[in-house]
C-alpha positions in Angstrom: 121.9 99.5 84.7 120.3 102.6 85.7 118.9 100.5 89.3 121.0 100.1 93.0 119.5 98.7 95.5 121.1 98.6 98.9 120.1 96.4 101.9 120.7 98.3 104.5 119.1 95.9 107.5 116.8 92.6 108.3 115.0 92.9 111.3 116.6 89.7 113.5 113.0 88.1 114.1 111.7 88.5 110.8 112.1 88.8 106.9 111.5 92.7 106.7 113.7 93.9 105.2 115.0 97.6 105.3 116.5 99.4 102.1 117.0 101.7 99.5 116.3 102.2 96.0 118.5 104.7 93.9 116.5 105.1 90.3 117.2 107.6 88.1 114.7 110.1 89.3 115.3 109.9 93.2 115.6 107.8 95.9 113.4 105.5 97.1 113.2 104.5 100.6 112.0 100.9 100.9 109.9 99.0 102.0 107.3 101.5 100.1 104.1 101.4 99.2 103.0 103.0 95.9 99.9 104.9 94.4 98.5 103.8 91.9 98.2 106.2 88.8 96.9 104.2 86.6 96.1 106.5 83.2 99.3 109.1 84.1 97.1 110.2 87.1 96.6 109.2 90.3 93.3 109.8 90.4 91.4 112.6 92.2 94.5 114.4 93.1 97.5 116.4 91.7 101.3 115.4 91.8 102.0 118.8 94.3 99.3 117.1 96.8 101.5 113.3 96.4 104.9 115.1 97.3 103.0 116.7 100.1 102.0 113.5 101.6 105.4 111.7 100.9 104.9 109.6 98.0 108.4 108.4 96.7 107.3 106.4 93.6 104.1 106.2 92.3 102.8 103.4 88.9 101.3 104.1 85.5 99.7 101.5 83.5 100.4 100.1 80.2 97.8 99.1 79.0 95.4 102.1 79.6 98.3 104.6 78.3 99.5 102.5 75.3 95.3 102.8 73.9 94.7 106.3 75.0 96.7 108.5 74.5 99.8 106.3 72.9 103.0 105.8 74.5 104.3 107.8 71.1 102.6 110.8 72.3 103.4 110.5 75.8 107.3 110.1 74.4 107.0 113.9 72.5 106.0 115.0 75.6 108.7 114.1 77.8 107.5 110.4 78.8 105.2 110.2 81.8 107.8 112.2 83.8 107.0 115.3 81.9 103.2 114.8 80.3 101.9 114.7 84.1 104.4 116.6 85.5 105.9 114.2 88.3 109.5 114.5 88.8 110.3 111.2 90.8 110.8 107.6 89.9 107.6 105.9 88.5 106.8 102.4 88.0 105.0 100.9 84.8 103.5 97.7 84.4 103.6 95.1 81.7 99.7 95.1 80.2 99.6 91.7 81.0 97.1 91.8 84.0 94.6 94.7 82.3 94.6 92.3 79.1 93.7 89.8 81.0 91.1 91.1 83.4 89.8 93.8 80.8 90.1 93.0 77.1 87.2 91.3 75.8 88.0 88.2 73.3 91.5 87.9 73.9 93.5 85.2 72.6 96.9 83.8 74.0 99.5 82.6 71.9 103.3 82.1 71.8 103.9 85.6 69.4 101.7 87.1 72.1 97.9 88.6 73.0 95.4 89.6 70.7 92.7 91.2 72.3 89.8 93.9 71.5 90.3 97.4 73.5 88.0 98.2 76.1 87.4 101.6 74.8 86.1 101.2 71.3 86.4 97.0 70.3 89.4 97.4 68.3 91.9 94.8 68.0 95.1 95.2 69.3 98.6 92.5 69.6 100.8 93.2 72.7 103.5 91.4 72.5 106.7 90.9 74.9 108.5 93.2 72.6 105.9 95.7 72.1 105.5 95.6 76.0 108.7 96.8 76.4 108.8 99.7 73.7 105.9 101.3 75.0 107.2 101.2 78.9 110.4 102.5 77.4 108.7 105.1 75.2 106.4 106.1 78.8 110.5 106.4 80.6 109.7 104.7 83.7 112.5 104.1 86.2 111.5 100.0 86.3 109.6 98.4 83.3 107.9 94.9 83.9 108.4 92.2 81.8 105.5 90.9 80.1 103.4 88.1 81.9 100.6 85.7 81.6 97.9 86.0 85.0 96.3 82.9 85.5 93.2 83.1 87.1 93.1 81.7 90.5 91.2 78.7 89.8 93.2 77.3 87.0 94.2 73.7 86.9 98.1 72.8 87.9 98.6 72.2 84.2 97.4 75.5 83.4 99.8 77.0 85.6 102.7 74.9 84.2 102.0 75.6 80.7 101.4 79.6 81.2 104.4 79.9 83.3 107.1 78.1 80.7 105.2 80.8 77.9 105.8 83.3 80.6 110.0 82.7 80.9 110.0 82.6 77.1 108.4 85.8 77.1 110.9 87.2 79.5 113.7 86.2 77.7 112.3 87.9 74.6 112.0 91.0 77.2 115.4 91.2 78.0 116.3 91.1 74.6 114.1 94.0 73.6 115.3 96.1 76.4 118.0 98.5 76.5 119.8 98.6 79.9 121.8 101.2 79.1 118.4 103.5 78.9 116.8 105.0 81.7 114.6 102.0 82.8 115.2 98.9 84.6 113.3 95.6 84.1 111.7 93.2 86.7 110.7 89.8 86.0 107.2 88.4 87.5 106.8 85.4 89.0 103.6 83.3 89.1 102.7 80.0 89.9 98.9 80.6 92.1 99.2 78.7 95.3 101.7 75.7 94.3 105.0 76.6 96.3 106.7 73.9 93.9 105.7 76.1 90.6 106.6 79.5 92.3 109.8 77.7 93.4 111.0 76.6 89.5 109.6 79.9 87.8 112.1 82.1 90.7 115.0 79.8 89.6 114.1 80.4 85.6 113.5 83.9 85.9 116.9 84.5 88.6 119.1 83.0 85.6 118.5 86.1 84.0 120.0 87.9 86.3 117.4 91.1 85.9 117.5 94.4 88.0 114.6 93.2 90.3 111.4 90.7 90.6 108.3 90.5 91.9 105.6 88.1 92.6 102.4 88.4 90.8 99.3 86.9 90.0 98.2 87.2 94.1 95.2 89.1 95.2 92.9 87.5 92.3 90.2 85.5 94.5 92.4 83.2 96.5 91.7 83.6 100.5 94.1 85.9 102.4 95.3 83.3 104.7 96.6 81.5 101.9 98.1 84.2 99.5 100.1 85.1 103.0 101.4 81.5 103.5 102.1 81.2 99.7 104.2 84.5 99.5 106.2 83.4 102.8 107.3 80.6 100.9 107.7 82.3 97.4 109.8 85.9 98.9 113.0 83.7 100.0 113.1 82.4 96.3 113.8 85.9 95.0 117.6 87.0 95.2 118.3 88.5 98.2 120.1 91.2 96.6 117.7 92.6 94.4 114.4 94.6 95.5 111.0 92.4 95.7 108.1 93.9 94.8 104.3 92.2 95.4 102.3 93.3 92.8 98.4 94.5 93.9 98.5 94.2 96.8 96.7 95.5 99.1 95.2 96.5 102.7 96.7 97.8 105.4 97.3 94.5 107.1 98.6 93.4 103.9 101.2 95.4 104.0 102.3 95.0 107.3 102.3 91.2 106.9 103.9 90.8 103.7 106.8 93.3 104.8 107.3 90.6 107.5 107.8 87.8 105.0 110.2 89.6 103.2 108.5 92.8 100.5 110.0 95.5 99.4 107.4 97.6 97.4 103.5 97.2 96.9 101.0 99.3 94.8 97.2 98.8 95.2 94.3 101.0 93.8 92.5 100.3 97.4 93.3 103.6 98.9 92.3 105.8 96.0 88.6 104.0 94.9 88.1 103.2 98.5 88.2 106.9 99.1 85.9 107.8 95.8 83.2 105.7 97.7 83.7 107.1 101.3 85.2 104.6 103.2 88.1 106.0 105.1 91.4 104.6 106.9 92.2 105.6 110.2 94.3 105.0 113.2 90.2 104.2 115.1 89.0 101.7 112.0 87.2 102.5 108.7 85.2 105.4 108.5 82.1 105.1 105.8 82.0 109.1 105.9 78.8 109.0 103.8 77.1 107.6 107.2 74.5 110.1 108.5 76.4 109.6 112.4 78.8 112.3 110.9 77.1 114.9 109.9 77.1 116.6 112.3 80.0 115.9 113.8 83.0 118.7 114.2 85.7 116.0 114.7 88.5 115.6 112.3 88.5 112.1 110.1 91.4 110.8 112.0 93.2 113.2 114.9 96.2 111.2 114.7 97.1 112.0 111.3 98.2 115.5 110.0 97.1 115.2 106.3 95.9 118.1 105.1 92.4 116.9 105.1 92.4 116.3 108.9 94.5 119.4 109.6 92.1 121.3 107.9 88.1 120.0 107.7 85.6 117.9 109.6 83.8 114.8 109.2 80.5 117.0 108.9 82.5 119.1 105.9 83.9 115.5 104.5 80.3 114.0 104.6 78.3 117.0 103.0 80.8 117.0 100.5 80.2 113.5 100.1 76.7 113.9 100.1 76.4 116.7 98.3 78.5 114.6 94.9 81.0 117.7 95.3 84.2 116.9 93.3 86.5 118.1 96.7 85.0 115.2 98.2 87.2 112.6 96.2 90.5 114.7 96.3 90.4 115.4 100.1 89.2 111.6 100.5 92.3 110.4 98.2 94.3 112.8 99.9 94.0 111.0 103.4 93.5 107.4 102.6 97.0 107.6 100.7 98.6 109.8 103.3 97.5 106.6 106.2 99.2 104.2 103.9 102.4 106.3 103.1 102.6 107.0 107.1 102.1 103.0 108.1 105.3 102.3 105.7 107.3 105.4 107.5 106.3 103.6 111.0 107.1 100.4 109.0 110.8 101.7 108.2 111.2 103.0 111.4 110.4 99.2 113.2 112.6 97.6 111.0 115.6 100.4 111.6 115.4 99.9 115.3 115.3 96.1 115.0 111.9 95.6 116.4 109.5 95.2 113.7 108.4 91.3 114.3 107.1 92.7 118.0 105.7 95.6 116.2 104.0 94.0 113.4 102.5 91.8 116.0 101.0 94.3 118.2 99.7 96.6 115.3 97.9 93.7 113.9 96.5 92.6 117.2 95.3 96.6 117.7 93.7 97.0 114.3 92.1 93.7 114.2 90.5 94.6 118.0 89.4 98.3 116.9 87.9 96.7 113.2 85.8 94.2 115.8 84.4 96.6 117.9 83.8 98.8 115.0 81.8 96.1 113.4 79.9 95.5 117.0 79.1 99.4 117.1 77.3 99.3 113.5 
């Protein structure tokens, strides 16, 4: 298998745990968070300004690339690796979520999902097998396994019946995938909010003894308080050994929780399309930059970062670019929203190395949760 992952600590008074991810384009330091490139871009910025700001691994999509422009074309070209011109690992998903959340008139069966394409109505079949191919074809270090998402509200026997399809589905996965190739497959466990479902489909999918797994199927509509108590529950069923991934998820305090309950990698689009419509992470709250307080103002967007958007330009620049619907405006946006989230999981690492992280977690929570109030009480 072209995968090691090495456990290198657990922080004593919690699940975070601190490791490393060897793939066969680099090393990736873990827990990670990473940006989301969904059609062989991240989008808004270039794959110089992502090394700059310390992205290890970043995640192409399936779906979008297998309708336009074909994982056959992407394959003369190098795979993803060389069509975009990113040299370090990269992560593709199955399909299954953007067939689900996307496709119009899709139907499920046991061969797999026939659905019509978002970009012109055409039908299409993705099956398990077909999945596979086309994250083989892209060369991504880890491949998922194809999944059904249930959406949130689904009735328990829902759930049971999608998540039996789902281990026959990874079963037909693991056939179709060549380990000795370049890519490494994770299973995805679902199961909503019932601990006993997420519990059996861990067990199913741990027989067959993949290179990693991940927990999907959270972030869909459920509340927050919920999803965290559910994934406390679900992380311990994972193998210990193996890296854990949460798919789509999410906010800053995400992160930072669900590294407490035992994550390993993450990937959300939050950073990038929050930044494409001005609102702004930063070590003093969320900044709407389109807000008329800042044009004037010759502050940087965050003076405890050193991006190169705050090194280099003001809110009043940031704004009128805003305002002014200058293209600059999304790539110096992008730029600093994913350079916040790539810093939290260095300070993240660095907690968990010094064996401290459940006092830090706690105090970083308490702090962002005070400055978002008083935020909100300034508006």
């Amino acid at each position: 298998m072209s995968l090691d992952f090495e456990l290198l600590k657990v922080d004593p008074e919690s699940a975070a745990r601190r490791g490393r991810l060897r793939l066969p384009h680099g090393v990736v330091e873990t827990p990670i968070f990473m940006p989301v490139g969904t059609a062989a871009s991240v989008k808004a910025i270039a794959p110089d300004d992502l090394e700059r700001i310390g992205a290890q691994i970043i995640l192409g999509n399936t779906y979008h690339l297998f309708l336009r422009p074909g994982h056959e074309l992407v394959r003369r070209h190098g795979g993803l690796h060389g069509f975009m011109t990113w040299p370090k690992p990269i992560l593709t998903d199955s399909g299954g979520f953007q067939v689900y959340s996307l496709a119009a008139a899709r139907k499920i069966s046991e061969e797999g999902v026939v659905f019509r394409s978002h970009l012109d109505g055409s039908r299409k079949l993705l099956t398990p097998e077909l999945s596979i191919e086309v994250q083989e074809a892209l060369g991504a270090d880890v491949i998922m396994a194809f999944d059904e998402c249930p959406p949130a509200g689904s009735d328990r026997r829902y759930f049971e019946d999608s998540l039996a399809r789902t281990t026959r589905w990874a079963k037909r996965c693991k056939d179709a995938w060549h380990p000795e190739g370049k890519s490494s497959l994770f299973g995805i466990v679902q199961g909503g909010l019932h601990p006993d479902l997420r519990r059996r489909h861990a067990e199913e999918l741990a027989e067959l003894d993949l290179p990693g797994y991940a927990l999907g199927g959270y972030s869909v509509g459920e509340p927050i308080p919920s999803m965290y108590e559910s994934v406390s529950t679900s992380a311990p069923n994972l193998p210990a050994d193996k890296p854990r991934y949460l798919m789509g998820v999410g906010t800053p305090e995400d992160l930072v929780t669900c590294v407490g309950l035992g994550i390993d990698m993450f990937d959300c689009v939050l950073p990038t399309r929050t930044a494409r419509n001005a609102r702004l992470y930063t070590s003093e709250g969320i900044v709407n930059i389109k807000n008329a307080r800042y044009a004037d103002d010759p502050a940087p967007l965050d003076p405890a970062c050193d991006c190169y958007t705050c090194k280099n330009f003001s809110r009043a620049y940031l704004r009128h670019l805003y305002a002014a619907q200058e293209l600059l405006a999304y790539r110096l946006n992008s730029i600093h929203n994913l350079a916040f989230f790539l810093d939290l999981m260095a300070r993240v690492r660095a907690a968990i190395e010094e064996g401290r992280y459940a006092a830090w977690s706690k105090a970083w929570l308490e702090e962002r949760s005070l400055r978002l109030r008083e935020q909100k009480e300034r508006a």
